[in-house]
Backbone as CSV, one residue per row, in Angstrom:
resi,resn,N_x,N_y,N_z,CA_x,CA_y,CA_z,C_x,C_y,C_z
1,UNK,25.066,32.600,23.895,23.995,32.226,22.966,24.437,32.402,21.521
2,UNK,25.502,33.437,21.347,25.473,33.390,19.655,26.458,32.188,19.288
3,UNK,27.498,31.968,20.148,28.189,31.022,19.986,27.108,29.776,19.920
4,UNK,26.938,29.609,20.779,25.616,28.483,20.462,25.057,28.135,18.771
5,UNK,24.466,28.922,18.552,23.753,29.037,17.174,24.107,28.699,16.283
6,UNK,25.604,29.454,15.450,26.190,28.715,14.444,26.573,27.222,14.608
7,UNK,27.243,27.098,15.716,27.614,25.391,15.763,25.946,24.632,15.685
8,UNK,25.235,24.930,16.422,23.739,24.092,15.834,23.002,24.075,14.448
9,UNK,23.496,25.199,14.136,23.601,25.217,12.411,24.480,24.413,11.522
10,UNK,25.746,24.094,11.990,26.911,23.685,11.590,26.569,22.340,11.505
11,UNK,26.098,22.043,12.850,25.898,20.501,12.775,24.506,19.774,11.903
12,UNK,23.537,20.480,11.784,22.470,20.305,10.877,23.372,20.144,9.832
13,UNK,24.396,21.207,9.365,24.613,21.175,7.883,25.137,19.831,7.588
14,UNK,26.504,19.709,8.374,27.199,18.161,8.286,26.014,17.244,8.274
15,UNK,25.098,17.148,9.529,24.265,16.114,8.847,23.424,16.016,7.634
16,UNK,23.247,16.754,7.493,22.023,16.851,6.275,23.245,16.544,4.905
17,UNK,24.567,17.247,4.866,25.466,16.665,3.675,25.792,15.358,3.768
18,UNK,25.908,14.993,5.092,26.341,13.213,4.901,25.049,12.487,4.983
19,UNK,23.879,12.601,4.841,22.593,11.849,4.616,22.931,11.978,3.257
20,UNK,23.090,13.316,2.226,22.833,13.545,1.001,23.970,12.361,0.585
21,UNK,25.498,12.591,0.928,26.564,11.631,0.773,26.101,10.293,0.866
22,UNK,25.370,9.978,1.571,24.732,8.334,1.858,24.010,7.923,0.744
23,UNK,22.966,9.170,0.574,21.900,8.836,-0.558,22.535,8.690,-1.757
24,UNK,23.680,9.320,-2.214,23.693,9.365,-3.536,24.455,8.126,-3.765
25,UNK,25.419,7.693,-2.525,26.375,6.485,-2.397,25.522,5.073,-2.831
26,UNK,24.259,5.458,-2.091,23.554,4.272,-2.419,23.002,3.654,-3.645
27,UNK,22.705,4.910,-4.111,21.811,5.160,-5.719,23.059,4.845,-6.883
28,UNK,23.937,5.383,-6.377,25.212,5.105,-7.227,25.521,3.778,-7.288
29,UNK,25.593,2.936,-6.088,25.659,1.780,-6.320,24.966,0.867,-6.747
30,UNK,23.498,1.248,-6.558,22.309,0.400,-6.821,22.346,0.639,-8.734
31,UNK,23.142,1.756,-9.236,22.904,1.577,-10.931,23.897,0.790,-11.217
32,UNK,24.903,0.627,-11.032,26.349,-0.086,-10.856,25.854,-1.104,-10.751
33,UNK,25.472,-2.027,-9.959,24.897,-3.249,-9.953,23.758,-3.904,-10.478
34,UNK,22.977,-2.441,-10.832,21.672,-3.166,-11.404,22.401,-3.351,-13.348
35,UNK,23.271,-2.449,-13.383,23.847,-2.648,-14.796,24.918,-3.919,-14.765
36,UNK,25.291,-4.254,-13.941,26.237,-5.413,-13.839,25.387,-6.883,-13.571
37,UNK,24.068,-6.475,-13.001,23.418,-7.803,-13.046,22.806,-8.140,-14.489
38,UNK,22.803,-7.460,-15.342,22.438,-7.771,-16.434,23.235,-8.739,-17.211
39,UNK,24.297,-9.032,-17.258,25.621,-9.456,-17.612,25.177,-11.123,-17.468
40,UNK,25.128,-11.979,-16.233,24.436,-12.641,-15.907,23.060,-13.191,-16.432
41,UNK,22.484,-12.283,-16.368,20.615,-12.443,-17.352,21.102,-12.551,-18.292
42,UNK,21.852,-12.132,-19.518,22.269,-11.866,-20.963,22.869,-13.435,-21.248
43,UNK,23.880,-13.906,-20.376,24.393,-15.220,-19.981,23.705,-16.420,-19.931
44,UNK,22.502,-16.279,-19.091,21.515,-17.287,-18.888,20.247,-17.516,-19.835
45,UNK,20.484,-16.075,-20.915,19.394,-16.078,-21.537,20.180,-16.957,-22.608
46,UNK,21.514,-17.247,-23.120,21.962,-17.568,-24.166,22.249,-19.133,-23.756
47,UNK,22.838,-19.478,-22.800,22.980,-21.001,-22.060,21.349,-21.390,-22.185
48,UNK,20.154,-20.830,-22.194,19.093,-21.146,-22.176,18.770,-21.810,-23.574
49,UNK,19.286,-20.473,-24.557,18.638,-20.555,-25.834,19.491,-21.488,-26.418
50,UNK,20.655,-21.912,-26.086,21.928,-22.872,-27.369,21.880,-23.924,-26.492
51,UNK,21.438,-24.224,-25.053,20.474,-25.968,-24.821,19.300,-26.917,-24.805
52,UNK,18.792,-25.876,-25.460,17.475,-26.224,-25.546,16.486,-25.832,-24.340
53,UNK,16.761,-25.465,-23.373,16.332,-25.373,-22.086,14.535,-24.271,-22.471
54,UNK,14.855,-23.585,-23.578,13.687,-22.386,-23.428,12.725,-23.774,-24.124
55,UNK,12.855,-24.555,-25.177,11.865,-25.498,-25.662,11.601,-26.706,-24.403
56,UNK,12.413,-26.842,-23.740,11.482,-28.013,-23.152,10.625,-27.243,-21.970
57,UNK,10.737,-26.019,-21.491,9.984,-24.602,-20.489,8.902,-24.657,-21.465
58,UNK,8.854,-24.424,-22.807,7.754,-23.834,-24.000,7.155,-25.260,-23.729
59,UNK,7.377,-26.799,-23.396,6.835,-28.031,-23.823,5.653,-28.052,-22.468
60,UNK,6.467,-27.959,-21.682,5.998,-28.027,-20.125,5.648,-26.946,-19.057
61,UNK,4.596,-26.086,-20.110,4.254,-24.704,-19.276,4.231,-24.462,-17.506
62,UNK,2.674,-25.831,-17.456,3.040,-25.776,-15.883,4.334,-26.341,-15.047
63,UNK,5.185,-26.879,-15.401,6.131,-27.418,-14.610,6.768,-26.371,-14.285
64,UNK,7.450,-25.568,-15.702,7.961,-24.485,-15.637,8.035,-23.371,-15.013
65,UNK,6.302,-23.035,-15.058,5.756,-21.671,-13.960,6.183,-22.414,-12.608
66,UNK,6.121,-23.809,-12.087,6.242,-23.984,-11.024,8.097,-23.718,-10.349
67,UNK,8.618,-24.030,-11.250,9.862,-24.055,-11.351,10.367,-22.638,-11.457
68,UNK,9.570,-21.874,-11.697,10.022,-20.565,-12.043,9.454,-19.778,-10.518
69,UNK,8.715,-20.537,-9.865,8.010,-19.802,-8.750,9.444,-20.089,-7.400
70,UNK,9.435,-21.127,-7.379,10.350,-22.079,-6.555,11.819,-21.079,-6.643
71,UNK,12.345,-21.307,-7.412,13.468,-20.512,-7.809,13.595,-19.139,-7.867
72,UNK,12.841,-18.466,-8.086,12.922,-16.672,-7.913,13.026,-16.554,-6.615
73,UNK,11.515,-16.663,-6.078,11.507,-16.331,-4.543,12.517,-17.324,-3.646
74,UNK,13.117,-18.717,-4.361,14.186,-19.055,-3.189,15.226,-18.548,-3.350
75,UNK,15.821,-17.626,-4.448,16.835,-16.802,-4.356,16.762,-15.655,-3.756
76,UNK,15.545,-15.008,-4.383,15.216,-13.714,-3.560,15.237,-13.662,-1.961
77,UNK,14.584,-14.242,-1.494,14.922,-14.738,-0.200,16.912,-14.807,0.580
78,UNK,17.409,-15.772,-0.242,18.682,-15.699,-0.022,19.510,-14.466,-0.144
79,UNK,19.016,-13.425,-1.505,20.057,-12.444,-1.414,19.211,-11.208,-0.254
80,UNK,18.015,-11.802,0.093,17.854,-10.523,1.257,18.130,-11.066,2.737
81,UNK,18.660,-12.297,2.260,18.823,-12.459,3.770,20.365,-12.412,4.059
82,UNK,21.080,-12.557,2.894,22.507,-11.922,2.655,22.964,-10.448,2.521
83,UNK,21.677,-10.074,2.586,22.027,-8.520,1.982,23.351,-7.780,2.579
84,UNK,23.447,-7.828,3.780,24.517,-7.211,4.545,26.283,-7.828,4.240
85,UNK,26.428,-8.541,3.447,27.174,-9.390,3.267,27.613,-9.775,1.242
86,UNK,29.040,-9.484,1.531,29.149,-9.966,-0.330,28.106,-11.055,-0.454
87,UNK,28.261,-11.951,0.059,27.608,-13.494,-0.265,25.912,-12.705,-0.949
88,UNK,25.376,-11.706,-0.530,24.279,-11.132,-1.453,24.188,-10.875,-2.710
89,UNK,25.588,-10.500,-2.303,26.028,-10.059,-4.092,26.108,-11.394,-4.726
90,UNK,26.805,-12.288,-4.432,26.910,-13.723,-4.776,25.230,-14.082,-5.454
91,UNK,24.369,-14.467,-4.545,23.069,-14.540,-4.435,22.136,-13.853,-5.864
92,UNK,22.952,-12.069,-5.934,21.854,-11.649,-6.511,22.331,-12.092,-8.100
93,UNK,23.571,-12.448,-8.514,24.172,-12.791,-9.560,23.463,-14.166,-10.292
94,UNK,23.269,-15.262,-9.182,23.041,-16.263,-9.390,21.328,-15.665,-9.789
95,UNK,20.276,-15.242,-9.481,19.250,-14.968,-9.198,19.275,-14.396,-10.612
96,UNK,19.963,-13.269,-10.991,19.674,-12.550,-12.374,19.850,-13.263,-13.595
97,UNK,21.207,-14.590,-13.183,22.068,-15.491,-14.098,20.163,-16.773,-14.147
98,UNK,19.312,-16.715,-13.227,18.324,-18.228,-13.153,17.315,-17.229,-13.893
99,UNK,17.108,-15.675,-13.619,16.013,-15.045,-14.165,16.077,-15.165,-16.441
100,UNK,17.791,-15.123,-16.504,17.829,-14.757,-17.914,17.570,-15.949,-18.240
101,UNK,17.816,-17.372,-17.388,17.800,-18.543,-18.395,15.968,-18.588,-18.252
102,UNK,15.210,-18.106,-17.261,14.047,-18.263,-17.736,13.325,-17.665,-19.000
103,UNK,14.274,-16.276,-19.403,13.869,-15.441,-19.676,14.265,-16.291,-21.662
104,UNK,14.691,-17.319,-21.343,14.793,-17.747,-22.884,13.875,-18.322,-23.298
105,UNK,13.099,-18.822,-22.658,11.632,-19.196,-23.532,10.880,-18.151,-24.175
106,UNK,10.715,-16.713,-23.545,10.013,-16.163,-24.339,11.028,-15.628,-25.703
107,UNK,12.358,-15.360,-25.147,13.443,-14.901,-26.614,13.192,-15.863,-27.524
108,UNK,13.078,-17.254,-26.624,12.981,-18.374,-28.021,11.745,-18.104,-29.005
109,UNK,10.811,-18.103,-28.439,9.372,-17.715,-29.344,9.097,-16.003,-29.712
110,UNK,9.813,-15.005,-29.591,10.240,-14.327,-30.481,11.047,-14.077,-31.593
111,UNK,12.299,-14.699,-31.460,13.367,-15.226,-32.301,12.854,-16.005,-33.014
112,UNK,11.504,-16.612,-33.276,10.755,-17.752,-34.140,10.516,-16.618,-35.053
113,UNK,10.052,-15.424,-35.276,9.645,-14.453,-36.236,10.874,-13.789,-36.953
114,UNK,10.662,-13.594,-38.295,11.522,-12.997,-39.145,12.177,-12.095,-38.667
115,UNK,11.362,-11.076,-37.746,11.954,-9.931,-37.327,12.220,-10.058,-35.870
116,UNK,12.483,-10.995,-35.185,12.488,-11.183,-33.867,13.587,-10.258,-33.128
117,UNK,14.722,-10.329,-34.023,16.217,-9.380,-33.079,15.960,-8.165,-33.497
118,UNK,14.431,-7.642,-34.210,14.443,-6.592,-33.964,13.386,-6.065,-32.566
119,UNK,12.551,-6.762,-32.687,11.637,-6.634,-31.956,12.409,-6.930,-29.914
120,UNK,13.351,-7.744,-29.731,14.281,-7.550,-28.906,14.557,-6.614,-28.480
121,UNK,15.144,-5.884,-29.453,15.683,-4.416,-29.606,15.289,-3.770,-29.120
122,UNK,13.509,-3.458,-30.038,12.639,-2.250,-29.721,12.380,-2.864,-28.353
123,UNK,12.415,-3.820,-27.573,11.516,-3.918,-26.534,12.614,-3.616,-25.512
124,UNK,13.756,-3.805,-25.586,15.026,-3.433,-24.703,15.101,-1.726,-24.827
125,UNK,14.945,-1.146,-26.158,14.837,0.383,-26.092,13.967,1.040,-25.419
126,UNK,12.416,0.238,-25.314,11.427,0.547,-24.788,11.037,0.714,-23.328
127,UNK,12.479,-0.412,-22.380,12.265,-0.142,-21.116,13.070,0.257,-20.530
128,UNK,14.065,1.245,-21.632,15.139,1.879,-21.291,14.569,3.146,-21.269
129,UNK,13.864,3.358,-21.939,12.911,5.027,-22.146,12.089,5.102,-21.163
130,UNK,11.401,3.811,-20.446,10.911,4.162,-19.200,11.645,3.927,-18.008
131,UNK,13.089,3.411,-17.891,13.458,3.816,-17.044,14.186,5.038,-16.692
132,UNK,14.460,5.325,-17.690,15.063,6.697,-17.453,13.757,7.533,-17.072
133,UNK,12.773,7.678,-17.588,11.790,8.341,-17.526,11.318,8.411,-15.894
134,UNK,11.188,7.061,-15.604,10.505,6.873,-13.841,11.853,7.271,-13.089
135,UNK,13.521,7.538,-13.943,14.491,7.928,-12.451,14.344,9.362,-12.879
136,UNK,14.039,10.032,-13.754,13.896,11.565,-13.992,13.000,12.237,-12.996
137,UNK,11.542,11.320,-12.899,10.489,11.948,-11.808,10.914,11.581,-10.503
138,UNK,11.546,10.092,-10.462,12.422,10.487,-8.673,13.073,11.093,-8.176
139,UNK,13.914,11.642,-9.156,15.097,12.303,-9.153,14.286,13.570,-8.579
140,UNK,13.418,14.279,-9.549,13.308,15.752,-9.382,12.040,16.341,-8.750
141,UNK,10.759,15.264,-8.497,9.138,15.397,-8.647,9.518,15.598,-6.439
142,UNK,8.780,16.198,-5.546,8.254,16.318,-4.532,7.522,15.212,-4.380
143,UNK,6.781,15.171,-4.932,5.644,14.373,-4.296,5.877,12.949,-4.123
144,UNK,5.303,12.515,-3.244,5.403,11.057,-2.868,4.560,9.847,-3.317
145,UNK,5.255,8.805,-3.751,3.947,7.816,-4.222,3.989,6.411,-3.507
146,UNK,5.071,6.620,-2.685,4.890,5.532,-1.766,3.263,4.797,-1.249
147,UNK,2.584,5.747,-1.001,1.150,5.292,-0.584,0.717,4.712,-1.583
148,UNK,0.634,4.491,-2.734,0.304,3.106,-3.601,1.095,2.365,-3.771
149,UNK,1.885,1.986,-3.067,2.617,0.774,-3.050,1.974,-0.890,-2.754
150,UNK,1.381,-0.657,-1.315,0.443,-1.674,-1.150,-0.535,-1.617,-2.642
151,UNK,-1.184,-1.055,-2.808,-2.475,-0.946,-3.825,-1.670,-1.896,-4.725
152,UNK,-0.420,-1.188,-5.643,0.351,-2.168,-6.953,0.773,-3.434,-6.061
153,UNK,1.146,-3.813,-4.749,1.276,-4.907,-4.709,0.437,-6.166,-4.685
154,UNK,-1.217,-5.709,-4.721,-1.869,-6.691,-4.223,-2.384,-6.605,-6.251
155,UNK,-1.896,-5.681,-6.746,-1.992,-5.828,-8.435,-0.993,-7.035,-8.946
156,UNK,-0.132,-6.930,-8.049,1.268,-7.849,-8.777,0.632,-9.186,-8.529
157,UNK,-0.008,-9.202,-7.169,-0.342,-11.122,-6.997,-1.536,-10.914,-7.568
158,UNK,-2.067,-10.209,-7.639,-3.272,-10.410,-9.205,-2.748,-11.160,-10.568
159,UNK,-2.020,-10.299,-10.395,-1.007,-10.594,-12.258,-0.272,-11.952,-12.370
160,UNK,0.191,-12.445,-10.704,0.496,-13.843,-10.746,-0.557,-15.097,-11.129
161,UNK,-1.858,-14.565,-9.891,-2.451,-15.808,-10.184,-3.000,-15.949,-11.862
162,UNK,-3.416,-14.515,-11.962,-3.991,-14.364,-13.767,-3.058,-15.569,-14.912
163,UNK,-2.034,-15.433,-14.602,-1.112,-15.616,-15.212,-0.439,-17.198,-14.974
164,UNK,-1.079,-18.121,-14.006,-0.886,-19.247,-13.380,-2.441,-19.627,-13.995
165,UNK,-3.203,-19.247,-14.211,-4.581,-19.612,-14.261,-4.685,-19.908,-15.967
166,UNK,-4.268,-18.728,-16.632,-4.000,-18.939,-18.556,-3.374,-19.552,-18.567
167,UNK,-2.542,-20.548,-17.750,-1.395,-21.875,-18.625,-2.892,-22.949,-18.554
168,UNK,-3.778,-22.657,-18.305,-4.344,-24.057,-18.213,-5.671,-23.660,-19.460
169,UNK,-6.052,-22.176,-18.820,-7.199,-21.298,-19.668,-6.739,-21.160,-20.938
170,UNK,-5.748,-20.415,-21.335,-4.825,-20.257,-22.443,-6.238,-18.751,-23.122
171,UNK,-6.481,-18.386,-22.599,-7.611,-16.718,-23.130,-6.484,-16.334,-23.749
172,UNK,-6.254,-15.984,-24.957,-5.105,-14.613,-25.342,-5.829,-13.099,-25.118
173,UNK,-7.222,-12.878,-24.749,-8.045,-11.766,-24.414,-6.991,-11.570,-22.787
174,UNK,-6.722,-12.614,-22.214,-6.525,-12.703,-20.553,-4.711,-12.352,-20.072
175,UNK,-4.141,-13.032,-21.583,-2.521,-12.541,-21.900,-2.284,-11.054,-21.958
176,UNK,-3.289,-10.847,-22.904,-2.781,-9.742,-23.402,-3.401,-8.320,-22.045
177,UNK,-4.502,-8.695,-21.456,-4.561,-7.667,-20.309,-3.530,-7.655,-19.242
178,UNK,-3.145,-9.362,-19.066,-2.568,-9.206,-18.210,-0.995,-8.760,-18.389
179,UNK,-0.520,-8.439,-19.661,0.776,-8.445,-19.921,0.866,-6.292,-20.135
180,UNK,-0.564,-5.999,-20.613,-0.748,-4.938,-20.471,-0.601,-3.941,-18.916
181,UNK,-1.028,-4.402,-17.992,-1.416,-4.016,-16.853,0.100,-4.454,-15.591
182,UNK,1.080,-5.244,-16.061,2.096,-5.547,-15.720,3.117,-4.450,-15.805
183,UNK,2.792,-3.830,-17.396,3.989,-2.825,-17.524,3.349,-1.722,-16.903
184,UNK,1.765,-1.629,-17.063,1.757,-0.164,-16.249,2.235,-0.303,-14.478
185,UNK,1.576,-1.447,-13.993,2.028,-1.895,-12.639,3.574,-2.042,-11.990
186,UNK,4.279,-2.048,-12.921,5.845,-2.479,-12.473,6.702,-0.555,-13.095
187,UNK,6.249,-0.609,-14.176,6.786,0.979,-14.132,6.569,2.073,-12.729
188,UNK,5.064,1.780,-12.542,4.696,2.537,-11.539,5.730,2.240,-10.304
189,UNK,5.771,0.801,-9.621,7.036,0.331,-8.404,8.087,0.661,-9.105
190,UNK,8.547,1.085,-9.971,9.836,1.320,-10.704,10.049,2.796,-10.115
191,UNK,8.787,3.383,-10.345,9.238,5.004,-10.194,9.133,4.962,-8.549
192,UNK,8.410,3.786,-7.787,8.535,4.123,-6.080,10.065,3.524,-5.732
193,UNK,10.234,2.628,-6.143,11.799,1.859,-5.505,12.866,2.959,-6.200
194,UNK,12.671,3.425,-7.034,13.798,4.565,-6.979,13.586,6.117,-6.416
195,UNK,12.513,6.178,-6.139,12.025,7.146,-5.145,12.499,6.875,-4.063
196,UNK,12.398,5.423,-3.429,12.765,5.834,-2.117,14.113,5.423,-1.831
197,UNK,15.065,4.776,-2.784,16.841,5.006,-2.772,17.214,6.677,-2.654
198,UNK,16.131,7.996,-3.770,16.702,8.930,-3.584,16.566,9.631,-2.806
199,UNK,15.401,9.401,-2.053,15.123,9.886,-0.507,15.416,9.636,0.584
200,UNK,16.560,8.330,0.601,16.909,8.080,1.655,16.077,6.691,2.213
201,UNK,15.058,6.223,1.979,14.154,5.232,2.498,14.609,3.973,2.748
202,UNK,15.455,3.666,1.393,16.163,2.381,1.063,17.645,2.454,1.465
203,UNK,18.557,2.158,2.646,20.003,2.342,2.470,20.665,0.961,2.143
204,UNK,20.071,-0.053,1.671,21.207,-1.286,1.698,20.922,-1.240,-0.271
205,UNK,22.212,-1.291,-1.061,21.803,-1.351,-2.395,21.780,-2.685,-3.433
206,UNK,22.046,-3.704,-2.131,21.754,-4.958,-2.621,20.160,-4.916,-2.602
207,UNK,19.166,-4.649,-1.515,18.062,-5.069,-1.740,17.189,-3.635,-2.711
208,UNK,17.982,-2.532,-3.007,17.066,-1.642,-3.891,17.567,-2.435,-5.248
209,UNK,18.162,-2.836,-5.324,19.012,-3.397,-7.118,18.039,-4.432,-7.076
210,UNK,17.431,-5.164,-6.109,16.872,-6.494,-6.828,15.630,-5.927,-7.053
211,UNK,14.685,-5.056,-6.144,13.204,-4.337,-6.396,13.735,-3.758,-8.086
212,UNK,14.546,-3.122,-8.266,14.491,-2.337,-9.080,14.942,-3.414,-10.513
213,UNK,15.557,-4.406,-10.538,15.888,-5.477,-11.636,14.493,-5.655,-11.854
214,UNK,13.803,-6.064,-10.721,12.695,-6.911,-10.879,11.623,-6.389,-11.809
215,UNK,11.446,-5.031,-11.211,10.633,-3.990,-11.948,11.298,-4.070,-13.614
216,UNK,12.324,-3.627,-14.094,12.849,-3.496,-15.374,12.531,-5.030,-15.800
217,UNK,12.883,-5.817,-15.700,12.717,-7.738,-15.814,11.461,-7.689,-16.313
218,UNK,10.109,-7.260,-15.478,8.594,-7.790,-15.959,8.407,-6.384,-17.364
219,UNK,8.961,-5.203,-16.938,8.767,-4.645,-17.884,8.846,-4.882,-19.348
220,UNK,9.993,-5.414,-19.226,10.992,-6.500,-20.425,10.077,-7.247,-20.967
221,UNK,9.967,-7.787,-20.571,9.311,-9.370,-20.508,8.026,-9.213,-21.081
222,UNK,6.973,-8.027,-20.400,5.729,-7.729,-21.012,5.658,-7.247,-22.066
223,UNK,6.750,-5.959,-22.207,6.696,-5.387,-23.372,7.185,-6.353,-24.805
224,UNK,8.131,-7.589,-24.726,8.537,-8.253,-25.557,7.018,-8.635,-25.884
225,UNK,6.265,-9.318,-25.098,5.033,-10.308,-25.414,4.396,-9.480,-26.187
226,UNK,3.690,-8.024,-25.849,2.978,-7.578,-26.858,3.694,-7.146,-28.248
227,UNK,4.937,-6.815,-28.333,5.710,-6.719,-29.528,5.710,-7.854,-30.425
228,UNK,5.855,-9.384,-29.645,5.891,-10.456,-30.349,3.983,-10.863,-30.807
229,UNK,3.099,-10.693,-30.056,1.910,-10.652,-30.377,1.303,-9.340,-31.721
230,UNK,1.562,-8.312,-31.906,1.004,-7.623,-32.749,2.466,-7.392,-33.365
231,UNK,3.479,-7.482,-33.257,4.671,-7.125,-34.604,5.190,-8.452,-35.304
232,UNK,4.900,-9.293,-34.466,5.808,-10.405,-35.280,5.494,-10.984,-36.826
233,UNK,6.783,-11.218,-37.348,6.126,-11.337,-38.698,6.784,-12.499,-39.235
234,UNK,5.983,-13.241,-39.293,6.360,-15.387,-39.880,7.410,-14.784,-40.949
């Protein structure tokens, strides 16, 4: 029996260090890539802005949202169904490279204001302070927030249709809630999708890098709109 004991101890330990080895392998990779998919977005945002591509998106709102619906989720789709496989990686490149060229219509109509590359700036600093912020509480917080996950997701297809409904409504009362309620909604999945890479929940880091782009992406994106709505200056 005593012989017994330590080796059943022994073997808990090995496992419990190579789960920890897994977890951190994963998380490690998922920042590695979520910083390398940016590269791509930065790319597509500039091929966007020096062809004109963000003004004729700004001409043709609904075509655009439609075009923008079509294309996310048919990539997204592809890199999770690649996930196990480089060709994901392939996938998620192309996906971040179609997200930045969308992402030039709104640079274009910030860049319309005097102070636009600053307001860039502050809004790129701004969702850098919350991401660090939401991997600090995954990193170190107990508690679990997985159980509002459903709740923010049926917020997110709120925030879609809201947001499919003002290209036609055009409310700036209806923009501005809904661009408000985006960053609190996507920070919040920001702090669960890296919660559950550090817990082990998530092991493939192709599909935590795209939850987690996605989250930083609307953050971006919202926080630019209200910067360009109350800072911009003709």
């Amino acid at each position: 029996m005593s012989d017994f004991r330590p080796q059943s101890l022994n073997t808990g330990g090995i496992q419990t260090t190579s789960q920890q080895v897994a977890r951190n392998k994963v998380l490690r990779n998922t920042y590695w890539l979520l910083a390398l998919s940016l590269v791509p977005t930065v790319i597509g945002a500039l091929v966007g802005l020096s062809t004109g591509v963000n003004r004729a998106m700004a001409a043709s709102p609904g075509a655009s949202a439609m075009l923008f619906l079509i294309g996310a989720f048919g990539l997204m789709f592809m890199v999770e169904r690649n996930k196990n496989s480089s060709a994901g990686i392939a996938f998620l490149m192309a996906f971040t490279f179609f997200m930045g060229l969308m992402l030039s219509r709104m640079l274009g109509f910030v860049l319309g204001f005097s102070n636009g590359s600053q307001l860039i700036m502050l809004a790129f600093g701004g969702t850098g302070a919350v991401f660090a912020t939401m991997a600090s509480i995954a990193s170190s917080t107990k508690r679990d927030f997985s159980h509002m996950q459903k709740f923010l997701i049926t917020g997110v297809v709120i925030l879609i249709v809201a947001s499919l409904a003002n290209i036609f409504l055009q409310l700036p009362a209806l923009m501005l809630t809904v661009s408000v309620m985006a960053i609190a909604i996507f920070s919040a999945l920001l702090l669960i999708d890296l919660q559950r890479v550090v817990n082990g929940g998530e092991t493939n880091y192709i599909s935590a890098t795209l939850a987690v782009y996605l989250d930083v992406y609307n953050i971006f994106v919202n926080l630019l709109m209200l910067l360009g709505i109350f800072g911009g200056r003709d």
